[in-house]
Backbone bond lengths (Angstrom), bond angles and torsions (degrees), N, CA, C in turn:
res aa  C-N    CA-C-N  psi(-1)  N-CA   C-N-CA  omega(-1)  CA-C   N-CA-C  phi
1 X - - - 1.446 - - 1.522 109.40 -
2 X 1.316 105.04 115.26 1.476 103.45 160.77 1.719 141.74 -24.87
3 X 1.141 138.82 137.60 1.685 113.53 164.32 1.305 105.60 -118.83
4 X 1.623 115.03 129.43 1.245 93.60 -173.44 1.651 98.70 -84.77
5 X 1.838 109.83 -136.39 1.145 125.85 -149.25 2.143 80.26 -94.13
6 X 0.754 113.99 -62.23 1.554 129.60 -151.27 2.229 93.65 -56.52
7 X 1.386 88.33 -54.71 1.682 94.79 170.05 1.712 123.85 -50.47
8 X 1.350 113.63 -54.53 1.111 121.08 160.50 1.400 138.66 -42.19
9 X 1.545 117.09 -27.60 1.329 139.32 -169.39 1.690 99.59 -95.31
10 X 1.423 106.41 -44.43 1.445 118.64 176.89 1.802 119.20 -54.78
11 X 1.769 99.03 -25.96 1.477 101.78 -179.73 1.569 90.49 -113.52
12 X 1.487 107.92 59.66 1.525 105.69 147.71 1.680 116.86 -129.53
13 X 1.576 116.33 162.93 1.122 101.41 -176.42 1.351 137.36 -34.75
14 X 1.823 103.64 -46.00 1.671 127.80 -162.05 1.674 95.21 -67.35
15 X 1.274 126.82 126.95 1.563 139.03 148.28 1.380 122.92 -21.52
16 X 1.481 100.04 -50.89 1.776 120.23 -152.43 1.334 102.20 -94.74
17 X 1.272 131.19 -30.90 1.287 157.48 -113.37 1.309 87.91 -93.34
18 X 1.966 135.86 -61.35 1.124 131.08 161.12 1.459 132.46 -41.74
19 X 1.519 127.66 -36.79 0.992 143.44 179.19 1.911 103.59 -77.20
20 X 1.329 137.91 -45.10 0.961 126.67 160.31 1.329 115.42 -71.12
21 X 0.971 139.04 -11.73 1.449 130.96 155.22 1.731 122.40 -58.96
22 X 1.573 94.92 -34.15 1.725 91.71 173.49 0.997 94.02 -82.16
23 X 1.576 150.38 -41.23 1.462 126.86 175.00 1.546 130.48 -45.98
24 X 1.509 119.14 -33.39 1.031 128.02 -142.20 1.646 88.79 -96.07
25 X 1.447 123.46 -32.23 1.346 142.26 173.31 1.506 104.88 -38.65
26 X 1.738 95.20 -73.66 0.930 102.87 -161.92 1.935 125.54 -79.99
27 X 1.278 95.83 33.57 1.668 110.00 -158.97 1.737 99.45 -94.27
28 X 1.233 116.20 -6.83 1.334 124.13 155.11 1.401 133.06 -64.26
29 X 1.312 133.73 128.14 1.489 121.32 -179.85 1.911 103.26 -90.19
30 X 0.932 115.40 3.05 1.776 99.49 175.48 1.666 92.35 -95.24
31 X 1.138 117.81 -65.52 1.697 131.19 -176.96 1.958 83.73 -35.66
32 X 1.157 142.89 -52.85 0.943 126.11 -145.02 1.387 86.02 -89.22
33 X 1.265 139.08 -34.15 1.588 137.12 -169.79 1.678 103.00 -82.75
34 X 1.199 133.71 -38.04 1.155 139.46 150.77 1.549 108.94 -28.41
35 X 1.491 115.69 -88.16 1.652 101.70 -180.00 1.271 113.14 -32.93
36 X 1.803 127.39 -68.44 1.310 141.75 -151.38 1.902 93.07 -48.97
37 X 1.244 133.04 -36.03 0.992 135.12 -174.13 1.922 113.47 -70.26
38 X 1.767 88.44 -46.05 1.460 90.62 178.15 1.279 116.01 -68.17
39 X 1.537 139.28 11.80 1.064 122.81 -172.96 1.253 138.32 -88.39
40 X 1.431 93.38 -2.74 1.841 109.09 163.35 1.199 116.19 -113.69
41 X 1.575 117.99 33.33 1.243 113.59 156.92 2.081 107.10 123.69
42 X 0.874 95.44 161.44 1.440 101.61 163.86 1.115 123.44 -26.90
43 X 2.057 118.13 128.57 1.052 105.25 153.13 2.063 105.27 -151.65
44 X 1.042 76.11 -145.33 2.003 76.29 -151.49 1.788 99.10 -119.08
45 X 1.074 126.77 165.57 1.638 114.32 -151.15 1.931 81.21 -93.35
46 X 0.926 127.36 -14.09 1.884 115.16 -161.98 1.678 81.05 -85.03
47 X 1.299 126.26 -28.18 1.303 106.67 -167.30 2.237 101.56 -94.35
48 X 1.119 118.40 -10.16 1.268 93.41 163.96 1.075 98.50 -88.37
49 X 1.090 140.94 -27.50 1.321 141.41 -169.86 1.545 92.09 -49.16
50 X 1.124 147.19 -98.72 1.840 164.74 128.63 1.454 78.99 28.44
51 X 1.291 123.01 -109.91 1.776 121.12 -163.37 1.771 118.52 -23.69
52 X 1.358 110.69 -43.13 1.627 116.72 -165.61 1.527 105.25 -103.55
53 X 0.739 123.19 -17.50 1.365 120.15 -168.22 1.399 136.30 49.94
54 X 1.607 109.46 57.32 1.398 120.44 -175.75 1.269 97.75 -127.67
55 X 1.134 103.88 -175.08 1.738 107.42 -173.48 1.868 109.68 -111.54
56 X 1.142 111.41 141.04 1.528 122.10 -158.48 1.072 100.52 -38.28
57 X 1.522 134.45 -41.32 1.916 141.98 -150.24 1.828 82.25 -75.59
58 X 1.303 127.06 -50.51 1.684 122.43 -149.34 1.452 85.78 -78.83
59 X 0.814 116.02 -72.68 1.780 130.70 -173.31 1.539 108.12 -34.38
60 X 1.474 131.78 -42.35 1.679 144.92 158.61 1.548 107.98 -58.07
61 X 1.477 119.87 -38.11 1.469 113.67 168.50 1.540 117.09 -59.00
62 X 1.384 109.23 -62.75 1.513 123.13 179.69 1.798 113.85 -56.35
63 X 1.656 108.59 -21.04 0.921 118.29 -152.44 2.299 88.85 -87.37
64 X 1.459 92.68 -37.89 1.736 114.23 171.53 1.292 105.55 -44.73
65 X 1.594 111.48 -69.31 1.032 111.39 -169.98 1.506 127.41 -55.14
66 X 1.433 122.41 -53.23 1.151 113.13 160.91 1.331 125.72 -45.35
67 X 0.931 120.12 -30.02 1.839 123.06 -159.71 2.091 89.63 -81.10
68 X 1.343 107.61 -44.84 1.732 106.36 -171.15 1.501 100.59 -60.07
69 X 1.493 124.73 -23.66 1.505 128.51 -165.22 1.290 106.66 -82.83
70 X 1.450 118.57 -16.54 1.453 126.41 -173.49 1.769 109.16 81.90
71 X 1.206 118.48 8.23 1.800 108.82 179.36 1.289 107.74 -81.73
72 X 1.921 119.10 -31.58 1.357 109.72 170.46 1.629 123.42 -106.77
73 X 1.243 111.48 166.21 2.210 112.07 172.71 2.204 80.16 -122.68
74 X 1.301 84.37 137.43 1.068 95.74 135.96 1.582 134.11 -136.08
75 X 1.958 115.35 171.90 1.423 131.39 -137.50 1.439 86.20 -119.54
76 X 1.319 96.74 138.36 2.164 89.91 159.42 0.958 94.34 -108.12
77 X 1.218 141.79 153.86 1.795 145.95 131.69 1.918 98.79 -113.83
78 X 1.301 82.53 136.53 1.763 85.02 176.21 1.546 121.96 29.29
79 X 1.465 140.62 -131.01 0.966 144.21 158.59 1.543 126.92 -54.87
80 X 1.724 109.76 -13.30 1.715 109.98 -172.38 1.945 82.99 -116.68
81 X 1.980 70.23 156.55 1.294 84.55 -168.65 2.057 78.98 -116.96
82 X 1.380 108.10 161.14 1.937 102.27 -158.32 2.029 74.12 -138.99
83 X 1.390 109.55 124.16 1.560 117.01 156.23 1.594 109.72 -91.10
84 X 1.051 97.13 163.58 1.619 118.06 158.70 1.507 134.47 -176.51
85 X 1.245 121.44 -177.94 1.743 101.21 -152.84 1.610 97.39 -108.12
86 X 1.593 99.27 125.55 1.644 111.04 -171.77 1.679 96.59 -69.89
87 X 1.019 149.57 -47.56 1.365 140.37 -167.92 1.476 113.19 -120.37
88 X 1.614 129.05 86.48 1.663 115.18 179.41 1.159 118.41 -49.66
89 X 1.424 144.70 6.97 1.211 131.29 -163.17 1.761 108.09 -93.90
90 X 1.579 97.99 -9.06 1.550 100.51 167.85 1.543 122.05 -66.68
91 X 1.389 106.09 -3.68 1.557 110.07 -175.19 1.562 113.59 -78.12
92 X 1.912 93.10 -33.92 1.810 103.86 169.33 1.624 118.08 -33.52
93 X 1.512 84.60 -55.98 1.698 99.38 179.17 1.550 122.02 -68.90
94 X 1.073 100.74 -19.75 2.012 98.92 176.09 1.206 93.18 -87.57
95 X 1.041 121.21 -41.54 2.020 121.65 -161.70 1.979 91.05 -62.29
96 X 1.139 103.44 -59.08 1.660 112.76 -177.04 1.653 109.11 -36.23
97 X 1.507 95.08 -63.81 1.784 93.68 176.04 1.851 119.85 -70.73
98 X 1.071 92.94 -7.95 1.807 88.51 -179.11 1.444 102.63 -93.43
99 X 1.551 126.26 -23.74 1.132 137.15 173.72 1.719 106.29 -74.86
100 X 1.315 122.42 -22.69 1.129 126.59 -154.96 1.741 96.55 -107.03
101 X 1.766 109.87 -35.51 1.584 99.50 165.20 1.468 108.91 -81.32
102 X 1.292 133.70 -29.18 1.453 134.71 -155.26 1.552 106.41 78.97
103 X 1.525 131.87 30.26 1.336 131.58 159.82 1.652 105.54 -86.19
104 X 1.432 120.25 153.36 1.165 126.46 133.77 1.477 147.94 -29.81
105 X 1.255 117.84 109.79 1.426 107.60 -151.96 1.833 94.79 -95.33
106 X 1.228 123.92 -22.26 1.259 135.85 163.13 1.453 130.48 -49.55
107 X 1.317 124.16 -36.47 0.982 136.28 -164.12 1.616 139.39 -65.40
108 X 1.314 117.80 -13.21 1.071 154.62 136.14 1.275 125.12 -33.12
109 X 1.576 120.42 -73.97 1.113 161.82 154.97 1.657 113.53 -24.24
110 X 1.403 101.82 -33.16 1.537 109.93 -167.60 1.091 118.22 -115.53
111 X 1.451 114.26 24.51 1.589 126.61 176.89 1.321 108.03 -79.87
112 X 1.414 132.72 116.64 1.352 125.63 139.07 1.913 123.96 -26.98
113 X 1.110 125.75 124.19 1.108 129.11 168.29 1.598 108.73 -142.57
114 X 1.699 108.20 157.05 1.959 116.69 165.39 1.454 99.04 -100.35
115 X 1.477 109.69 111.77 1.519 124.02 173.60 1.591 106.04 -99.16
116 X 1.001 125.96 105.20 1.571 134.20 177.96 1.831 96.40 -64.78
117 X 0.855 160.72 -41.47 1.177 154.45 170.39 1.328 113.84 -19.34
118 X 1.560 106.12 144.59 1.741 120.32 160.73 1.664 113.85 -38.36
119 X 1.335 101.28 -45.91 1.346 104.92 -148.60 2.220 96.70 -96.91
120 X 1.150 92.92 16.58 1.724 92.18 -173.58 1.809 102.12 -139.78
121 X 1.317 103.45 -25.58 1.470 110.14 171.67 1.306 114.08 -38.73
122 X 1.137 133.01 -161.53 1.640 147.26 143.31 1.374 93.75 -127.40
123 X 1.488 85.67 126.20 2.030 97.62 170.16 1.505 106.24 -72.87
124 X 1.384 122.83 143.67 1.280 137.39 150.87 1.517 127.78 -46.48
């Protein structure tokens, strides 16, 4: 079994040490637009790619990082690889800070984008 980043921190002396680690994660604004996206479910890097507008290489970094922290699994199907969020309870914590700036925690989420993907196409 794997350990990710968040487990590892947990088998260290310091108490807090795990809990600032999910902070420190999440101190990124793409990683944070990344979840906000995953929150209805699976998706595949060409389609954040399309929603966020970064280029596949940055979006696969951010995409690392989460995945070593343990918040994401990712899926292969054929050529796409599909993320999604191993524990929702990280949403508590975005909802908390979006509640805590008074931003929109939605907003992200509600971008029109053209996702060339299987799973965003319209089948014929």
């Amino acid at each position: 079994m794997e350990l990710n980043v968040i487990d590892a921190v947990k088998s260290s002396a310091q108490p807090m040490d795990a809990q600032a680690q999910v902070f420190k994660i999440l101190t990124h604004p793409v990683r944070i637009a990344i979840l906000n996206l995953l929150r209805d479910g699976e998706h595949c890097v060409c389609h954040l790619e399309a929603f966020l507008g970064f280029r596949q290489a940055y979006i696969s970094q951010q995409l690392a990082v989460l995945r070593e922290a343990g918040l994401i699994q990712d899926r292969r199907d054929g050529w796409n690889i599909y993320y999604r969020v191993v524990n929702p309870q990280i949403y508590a914590v975005l909802d908390a800070a979006h509640q805590l700036t008074g931003e929109s925690a939605a907003g992200t989420a509600q971008l029109e984008a053209a996702c060339p993907c299987p799973h965003c196409s319209p089948k014929e």
